[in-house]
VOTORLO-938780 format. One line per field, with one value per residue: x, z negated, y negated of N, C-alpha, C in turn; residue number from 0. Coordinates in pm, 1 decimal, always signed. Example, Ala and Ser with C-alpha at 12.3 -4.5 7.8 and 13.67 -1.06 7.14 Angstrom:
// residues 2
n.xx [+1319.0 / +1285.0]
n.zz [-780.0 / -708.0]
n.yy [+569.0 / +225.0]
ca.xx [+1230.0 / +1367.0]
ca.zz [-780.0 / -714.0]
ca.yy [+450.0 / +106.0]
c.xx [+1320.0 / +1290.0]
c.zz [-780.0 / -787.0]
c.yy [+330.0 / -3.0]
num [0 / 1]
END
This chain:
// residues 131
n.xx [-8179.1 / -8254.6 / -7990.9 / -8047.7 / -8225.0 / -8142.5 / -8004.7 / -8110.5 / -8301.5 / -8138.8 / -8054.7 / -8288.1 / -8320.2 / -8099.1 / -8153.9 / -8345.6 / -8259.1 / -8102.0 / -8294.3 / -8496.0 / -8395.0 / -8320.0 / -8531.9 / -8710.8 / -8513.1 / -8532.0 / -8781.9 / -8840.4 / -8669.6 / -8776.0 / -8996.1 / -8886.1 / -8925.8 / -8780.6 / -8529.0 / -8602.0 / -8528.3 / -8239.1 / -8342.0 / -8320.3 / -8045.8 / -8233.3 / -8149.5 / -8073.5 / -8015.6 / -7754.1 / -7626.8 / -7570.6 / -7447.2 / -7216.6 / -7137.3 / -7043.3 / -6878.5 / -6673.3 / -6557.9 / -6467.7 / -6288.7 / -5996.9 / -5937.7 / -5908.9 / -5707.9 / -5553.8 / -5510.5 / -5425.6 / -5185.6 / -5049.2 / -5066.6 / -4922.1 / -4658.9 / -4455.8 / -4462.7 / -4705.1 / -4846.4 / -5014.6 / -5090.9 / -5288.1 / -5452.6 / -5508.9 / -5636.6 / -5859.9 / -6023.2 / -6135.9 / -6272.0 / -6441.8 / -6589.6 / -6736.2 / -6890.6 / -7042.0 / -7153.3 / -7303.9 / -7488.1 / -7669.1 / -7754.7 / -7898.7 / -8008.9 / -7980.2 / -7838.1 / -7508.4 / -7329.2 / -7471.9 / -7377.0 / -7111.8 / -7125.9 / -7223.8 / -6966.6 / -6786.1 / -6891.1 / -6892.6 / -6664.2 / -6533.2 / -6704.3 / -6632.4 / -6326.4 / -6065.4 / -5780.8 / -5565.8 / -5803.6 / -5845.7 / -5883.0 / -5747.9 / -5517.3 / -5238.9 / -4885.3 / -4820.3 / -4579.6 / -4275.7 / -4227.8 / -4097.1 / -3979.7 / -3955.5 / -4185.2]
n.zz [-5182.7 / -5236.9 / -5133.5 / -4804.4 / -4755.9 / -4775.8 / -4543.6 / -4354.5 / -4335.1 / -4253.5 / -4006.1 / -3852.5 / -3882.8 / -3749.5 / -3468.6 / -3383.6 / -3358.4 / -3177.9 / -2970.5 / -2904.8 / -2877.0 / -2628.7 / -2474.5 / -2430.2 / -2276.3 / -2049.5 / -1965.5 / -1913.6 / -1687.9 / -1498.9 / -1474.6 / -1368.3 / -1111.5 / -849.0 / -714.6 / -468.3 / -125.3 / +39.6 / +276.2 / +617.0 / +842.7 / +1058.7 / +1408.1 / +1466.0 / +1240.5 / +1141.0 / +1338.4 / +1243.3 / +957.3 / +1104.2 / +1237.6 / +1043.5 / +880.7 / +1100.7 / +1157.7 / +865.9 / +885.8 / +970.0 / +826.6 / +576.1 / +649.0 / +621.9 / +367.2 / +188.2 / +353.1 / +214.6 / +7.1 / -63.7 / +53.7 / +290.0 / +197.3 / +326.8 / +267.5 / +64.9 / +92.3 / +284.7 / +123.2 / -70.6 / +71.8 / +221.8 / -38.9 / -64.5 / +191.9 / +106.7 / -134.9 / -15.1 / +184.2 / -36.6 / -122.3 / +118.0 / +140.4 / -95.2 / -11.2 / +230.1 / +142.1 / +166.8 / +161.8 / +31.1 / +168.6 / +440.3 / +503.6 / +570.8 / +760.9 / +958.2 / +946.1 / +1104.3 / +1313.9 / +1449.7 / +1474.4 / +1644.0 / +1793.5 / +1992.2 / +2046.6 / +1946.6 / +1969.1 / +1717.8 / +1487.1 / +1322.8 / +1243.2 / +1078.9 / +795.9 / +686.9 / +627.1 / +358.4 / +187.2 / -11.2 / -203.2 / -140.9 / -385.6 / -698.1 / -967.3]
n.yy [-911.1 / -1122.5 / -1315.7 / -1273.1 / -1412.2 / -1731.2 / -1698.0 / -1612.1 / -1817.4 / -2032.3 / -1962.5 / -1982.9 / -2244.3 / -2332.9 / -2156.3 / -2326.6 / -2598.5 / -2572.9 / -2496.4 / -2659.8 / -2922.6 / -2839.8 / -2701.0 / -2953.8 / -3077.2 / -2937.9 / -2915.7 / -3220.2 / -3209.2 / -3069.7 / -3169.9 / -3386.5 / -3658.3 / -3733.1 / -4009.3 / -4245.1 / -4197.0 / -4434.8 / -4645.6 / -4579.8 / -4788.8 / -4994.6 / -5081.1 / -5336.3 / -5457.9 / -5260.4 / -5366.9 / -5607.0 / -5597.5 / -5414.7 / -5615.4 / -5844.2 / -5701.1 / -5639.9 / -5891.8 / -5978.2 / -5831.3 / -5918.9 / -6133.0 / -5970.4 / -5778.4 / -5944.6 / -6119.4 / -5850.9 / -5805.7 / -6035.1 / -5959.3 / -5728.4 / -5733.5 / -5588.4 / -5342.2 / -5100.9 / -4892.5 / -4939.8 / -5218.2 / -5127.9 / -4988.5 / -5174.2 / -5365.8 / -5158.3 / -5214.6 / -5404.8 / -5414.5 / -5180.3 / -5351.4 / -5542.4 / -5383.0 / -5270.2 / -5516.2 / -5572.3 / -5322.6 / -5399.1 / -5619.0 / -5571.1 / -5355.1 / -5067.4 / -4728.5 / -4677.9 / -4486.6 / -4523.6 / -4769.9 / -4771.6 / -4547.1 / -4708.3 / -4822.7 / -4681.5 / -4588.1 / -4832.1 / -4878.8 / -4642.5 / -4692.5 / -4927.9 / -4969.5 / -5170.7 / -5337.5 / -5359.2 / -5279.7 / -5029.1 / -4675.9 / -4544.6 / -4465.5 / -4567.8 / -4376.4 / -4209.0 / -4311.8 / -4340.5 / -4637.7 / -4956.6 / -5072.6 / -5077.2 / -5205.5]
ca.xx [-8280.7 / -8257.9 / -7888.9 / -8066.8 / -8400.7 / -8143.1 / -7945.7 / -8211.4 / -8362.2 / -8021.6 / -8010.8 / -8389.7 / -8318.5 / -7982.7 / -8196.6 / -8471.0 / -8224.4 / -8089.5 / -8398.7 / -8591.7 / -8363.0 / -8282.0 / -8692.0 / -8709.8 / -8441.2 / -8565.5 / -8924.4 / -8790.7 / -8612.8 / -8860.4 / -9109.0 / -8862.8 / -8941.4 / -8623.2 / -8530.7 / -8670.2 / -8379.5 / -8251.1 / -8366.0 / -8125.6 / -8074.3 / -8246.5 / -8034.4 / -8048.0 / -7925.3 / -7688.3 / -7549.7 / -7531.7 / -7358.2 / -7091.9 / -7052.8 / -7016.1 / -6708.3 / -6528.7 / -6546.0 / -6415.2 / -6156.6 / -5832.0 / -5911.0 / -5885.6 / -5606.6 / -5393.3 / -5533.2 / -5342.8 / -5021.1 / -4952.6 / -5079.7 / -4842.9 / -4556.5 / -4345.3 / -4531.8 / -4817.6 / -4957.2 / -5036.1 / -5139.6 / -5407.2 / -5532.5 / -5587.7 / -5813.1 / -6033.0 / -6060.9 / -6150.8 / -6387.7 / -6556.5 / -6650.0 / -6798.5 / -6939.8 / -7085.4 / -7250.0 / -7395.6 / -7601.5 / -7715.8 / -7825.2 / -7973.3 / -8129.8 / -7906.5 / -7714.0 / -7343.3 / -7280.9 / -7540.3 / -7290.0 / -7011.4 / -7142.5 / -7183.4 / -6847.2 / -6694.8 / -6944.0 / -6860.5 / -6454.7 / -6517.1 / -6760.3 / -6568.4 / -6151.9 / -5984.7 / -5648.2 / -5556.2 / -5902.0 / -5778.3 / -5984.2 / -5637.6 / -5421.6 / -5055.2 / -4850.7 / -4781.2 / -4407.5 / -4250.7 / -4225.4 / -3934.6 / -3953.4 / -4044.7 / -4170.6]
ca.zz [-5097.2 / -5235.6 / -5069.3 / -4715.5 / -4710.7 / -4699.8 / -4415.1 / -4256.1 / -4290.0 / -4167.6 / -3883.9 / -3780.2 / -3818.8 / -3626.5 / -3330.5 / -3381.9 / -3363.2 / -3034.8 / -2885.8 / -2842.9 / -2750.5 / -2460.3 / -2424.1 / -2384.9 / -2130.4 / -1926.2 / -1908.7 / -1846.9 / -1567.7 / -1368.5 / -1415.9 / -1329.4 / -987.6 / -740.7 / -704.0 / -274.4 / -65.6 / +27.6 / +419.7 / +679.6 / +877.3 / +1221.1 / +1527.5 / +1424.7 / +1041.7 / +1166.5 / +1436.0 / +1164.8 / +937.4 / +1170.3 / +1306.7 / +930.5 / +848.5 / +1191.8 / +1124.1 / +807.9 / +906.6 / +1020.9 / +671.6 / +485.5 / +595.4 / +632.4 / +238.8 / +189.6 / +347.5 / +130.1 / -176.7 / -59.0 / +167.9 / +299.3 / +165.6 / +424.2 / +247.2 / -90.5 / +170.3 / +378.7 / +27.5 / -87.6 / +308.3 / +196.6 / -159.3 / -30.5 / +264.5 / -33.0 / -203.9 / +139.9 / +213.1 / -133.6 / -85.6 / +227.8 / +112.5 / -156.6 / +56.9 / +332.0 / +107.4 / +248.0 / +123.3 / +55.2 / +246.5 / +523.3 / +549.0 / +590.2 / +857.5 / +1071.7 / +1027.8 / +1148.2 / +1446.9 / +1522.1 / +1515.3 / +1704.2 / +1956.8 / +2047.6 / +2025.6 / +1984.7 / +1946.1 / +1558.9 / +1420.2 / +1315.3 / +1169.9 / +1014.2 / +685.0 / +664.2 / +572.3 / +212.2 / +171.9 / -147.7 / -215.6 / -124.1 / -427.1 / -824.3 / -1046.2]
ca.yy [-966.6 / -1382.3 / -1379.9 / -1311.7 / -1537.6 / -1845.9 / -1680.7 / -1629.2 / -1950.0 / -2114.8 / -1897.5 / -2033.2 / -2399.1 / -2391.4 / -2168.3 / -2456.4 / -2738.9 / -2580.4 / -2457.1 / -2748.2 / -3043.7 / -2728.8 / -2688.8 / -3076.2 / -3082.4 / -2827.1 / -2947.8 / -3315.5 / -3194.8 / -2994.4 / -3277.1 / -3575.7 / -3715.5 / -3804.0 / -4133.0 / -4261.6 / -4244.6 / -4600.0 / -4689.8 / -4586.3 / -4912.6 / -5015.9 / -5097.1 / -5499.1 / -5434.8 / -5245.2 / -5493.9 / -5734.4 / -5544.6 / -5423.4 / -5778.2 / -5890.6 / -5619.5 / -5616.7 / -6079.3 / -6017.0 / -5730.3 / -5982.4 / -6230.2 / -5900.3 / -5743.1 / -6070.8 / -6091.7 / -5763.1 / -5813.1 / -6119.4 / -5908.3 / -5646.6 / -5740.6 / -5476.4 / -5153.5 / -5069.5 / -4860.8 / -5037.3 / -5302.4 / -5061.6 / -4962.0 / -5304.5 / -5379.7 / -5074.3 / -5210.1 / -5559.6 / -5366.7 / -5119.9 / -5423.0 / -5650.1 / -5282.2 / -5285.3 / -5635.5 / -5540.7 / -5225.1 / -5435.9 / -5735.7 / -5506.2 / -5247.4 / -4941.8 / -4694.3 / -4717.1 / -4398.1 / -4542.7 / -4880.4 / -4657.5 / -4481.2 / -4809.7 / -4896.4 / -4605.6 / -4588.3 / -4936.0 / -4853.9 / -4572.4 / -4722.1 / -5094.5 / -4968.5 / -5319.6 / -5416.9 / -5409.9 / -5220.4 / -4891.7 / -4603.1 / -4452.5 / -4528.0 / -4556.1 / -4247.7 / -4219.9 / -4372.8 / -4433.3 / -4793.6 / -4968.5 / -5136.2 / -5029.4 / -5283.8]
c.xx [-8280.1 / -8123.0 / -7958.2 / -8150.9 / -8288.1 / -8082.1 / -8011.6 / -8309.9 / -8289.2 / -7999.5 / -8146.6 / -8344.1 / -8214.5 / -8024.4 / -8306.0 / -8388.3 / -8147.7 / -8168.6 / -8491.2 / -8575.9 / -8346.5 / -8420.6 / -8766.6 / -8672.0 / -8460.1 / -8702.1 / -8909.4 / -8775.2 / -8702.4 / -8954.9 / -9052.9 / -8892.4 / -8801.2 / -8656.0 / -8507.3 / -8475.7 / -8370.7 / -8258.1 / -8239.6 / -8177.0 / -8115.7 / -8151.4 / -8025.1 / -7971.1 / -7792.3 / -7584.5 / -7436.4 / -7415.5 / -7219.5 / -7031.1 / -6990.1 / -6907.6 / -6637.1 / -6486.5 / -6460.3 / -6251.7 / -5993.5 / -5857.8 / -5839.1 / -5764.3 / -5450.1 / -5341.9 / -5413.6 / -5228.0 / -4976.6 / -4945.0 / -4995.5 / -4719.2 / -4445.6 / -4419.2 / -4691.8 / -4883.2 / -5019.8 / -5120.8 / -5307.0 / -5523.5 / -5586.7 / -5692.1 / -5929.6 / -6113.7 / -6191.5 / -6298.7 / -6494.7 / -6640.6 / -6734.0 / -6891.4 / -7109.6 / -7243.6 / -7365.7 / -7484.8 / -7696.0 / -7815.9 / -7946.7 / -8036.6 / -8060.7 / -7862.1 / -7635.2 / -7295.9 / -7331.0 / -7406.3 / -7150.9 / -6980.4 / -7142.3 / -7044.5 / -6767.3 / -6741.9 / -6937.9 / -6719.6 / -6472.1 / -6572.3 / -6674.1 / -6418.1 / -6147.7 / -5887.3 / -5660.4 / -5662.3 / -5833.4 / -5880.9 / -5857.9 / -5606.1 / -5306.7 / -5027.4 / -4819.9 / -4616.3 / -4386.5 / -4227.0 / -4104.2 / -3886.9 / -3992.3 / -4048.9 / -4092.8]
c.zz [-5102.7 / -5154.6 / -4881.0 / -4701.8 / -4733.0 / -4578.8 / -4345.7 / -4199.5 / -4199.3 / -4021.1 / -3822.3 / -3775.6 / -3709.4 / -3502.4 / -3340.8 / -3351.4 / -3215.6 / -2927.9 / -2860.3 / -2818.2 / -2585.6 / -2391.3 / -2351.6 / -2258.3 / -2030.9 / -1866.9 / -1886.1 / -1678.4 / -1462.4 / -1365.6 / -1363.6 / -1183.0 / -931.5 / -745.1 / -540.7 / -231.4 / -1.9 / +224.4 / +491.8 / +797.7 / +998.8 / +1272.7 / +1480.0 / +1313.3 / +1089.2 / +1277.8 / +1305.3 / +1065.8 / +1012.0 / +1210.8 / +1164.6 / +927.1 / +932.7 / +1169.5 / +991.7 / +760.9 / +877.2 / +877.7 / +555.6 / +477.6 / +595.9 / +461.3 / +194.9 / +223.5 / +243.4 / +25.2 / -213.9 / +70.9 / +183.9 / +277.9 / +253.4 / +349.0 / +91.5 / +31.3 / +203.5 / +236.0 / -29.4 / -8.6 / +239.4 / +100.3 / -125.6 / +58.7 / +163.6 / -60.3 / -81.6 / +141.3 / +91.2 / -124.4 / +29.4 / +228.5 / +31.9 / -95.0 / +176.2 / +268.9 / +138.4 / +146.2 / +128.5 / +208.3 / +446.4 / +627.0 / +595.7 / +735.6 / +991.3 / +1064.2 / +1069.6 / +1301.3 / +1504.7 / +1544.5 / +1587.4 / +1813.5 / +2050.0 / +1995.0 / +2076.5 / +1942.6 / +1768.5 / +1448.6 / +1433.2 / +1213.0 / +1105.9 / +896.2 / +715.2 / +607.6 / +409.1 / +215.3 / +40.8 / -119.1 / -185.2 / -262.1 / -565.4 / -913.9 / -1179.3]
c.yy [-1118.3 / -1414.1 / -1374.4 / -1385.9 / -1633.9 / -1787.0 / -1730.8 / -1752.2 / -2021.9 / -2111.9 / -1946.3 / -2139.2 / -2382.3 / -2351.4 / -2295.3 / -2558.6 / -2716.2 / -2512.1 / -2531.7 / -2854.5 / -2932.3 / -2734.4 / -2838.3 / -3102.7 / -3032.9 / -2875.4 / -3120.8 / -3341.5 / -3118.1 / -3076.2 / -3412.3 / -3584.7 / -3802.6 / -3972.6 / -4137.0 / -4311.2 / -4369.1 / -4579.5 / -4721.4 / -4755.3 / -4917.5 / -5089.4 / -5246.1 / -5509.8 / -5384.6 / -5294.5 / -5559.9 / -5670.1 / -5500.2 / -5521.6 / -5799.9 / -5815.8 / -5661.3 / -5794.0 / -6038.6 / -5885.4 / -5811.7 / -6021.5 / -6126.5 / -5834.6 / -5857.6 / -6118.7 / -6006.8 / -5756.3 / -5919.6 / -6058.9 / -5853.0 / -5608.8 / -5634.2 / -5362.8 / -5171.3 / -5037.8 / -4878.9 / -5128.8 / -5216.3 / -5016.4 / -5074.5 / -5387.6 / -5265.5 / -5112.0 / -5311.3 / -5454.1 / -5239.4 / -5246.6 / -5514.9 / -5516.6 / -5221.7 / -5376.5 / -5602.5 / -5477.8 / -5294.9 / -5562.8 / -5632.3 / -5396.1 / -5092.7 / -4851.6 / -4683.3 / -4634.9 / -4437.8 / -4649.2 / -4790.3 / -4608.9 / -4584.9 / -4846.3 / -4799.5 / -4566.1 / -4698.0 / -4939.4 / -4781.3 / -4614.0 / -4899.7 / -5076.9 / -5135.0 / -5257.2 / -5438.8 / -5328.7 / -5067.9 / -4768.5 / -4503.1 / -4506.8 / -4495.7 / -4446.2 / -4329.0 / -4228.0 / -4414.4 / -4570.7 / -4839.6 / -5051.5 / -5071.6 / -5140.8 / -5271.5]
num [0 / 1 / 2 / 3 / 4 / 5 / 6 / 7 / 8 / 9 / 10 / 11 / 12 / 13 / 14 / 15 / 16 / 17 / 18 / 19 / 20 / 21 / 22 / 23 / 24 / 25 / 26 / 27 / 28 / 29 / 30 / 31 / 32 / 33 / 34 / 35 / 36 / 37 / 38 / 39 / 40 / 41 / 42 / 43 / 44 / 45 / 46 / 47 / 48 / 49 / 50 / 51 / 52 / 53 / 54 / 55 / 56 / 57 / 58 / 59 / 60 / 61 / 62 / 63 / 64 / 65 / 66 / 67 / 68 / 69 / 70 / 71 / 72 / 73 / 74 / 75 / 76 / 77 / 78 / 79 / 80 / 81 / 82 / 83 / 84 / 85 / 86 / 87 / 88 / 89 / 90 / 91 / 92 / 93 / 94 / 95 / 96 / 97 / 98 / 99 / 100 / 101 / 102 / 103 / 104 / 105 / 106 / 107 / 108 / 109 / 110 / 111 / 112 / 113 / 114 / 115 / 116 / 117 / 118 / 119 / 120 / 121 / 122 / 123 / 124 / 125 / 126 / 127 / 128 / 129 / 130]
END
């Protein structure tokens, strides 16, 4: 009978030591409150924004070819990196969410086709080159 009373004790703390960070977590989580979704943008914000990307479209990918001359698509990936981060800035200045900014610039490529603005990437090509 003295070899089970410690079992048994052992066997309570270890359910005690994982039954009530679990009891914590659980009642945490059904009382946390969402975090307010970020304000989709009115027709002016969203001007501005799209003006702001498609203005700094040419700088970016002219950026990119020097970064990455010859390989496109190393190039086209370095333009999105560059437009992530401008894209970035923008939600943050205007209050938005990322996904929100996003959404204007693909409704501003899609609604004003120019010359040069492309809503594609380059095929995947090996490199012509290996460092």
């Amino acid at each position: 009978m003295t070899e089970r009373a410690p079992r048994s004790r052992f066997r309570t703390v270890g359910l005690a030591l994982v039954a009530i960070p679990t009891a914590v977590a659980l009642i945490r989580t059904a009382t946390a409150t969402s975090a307010p979704l970020p304000a989709r943008a009115e027709a002016t914000v969203a001007v501005r924004v799209a003006t702001r990307i498609a203005q700094a479209e040419d700088s970016q990918r002219a950026n990119a070819r020097r970064n990455f001359p010859g390989d496109a698509w190393s190039a086209d990936d370095d333009f999105h990196n560059q437009e992530r981060r401008l894209a970035h800035a923008l939600a943050g200045q205007y209050k938005l969410g990322i996904a929100d900014v996003f959404h204007i610039i693909d409704a501003d490529i899609r609604a004003h086709r120019v010359e040069g603005r492309k809503s594609n990437a380059a095929p995947c090509k090996p490199r012509p080159f290996y460092d």
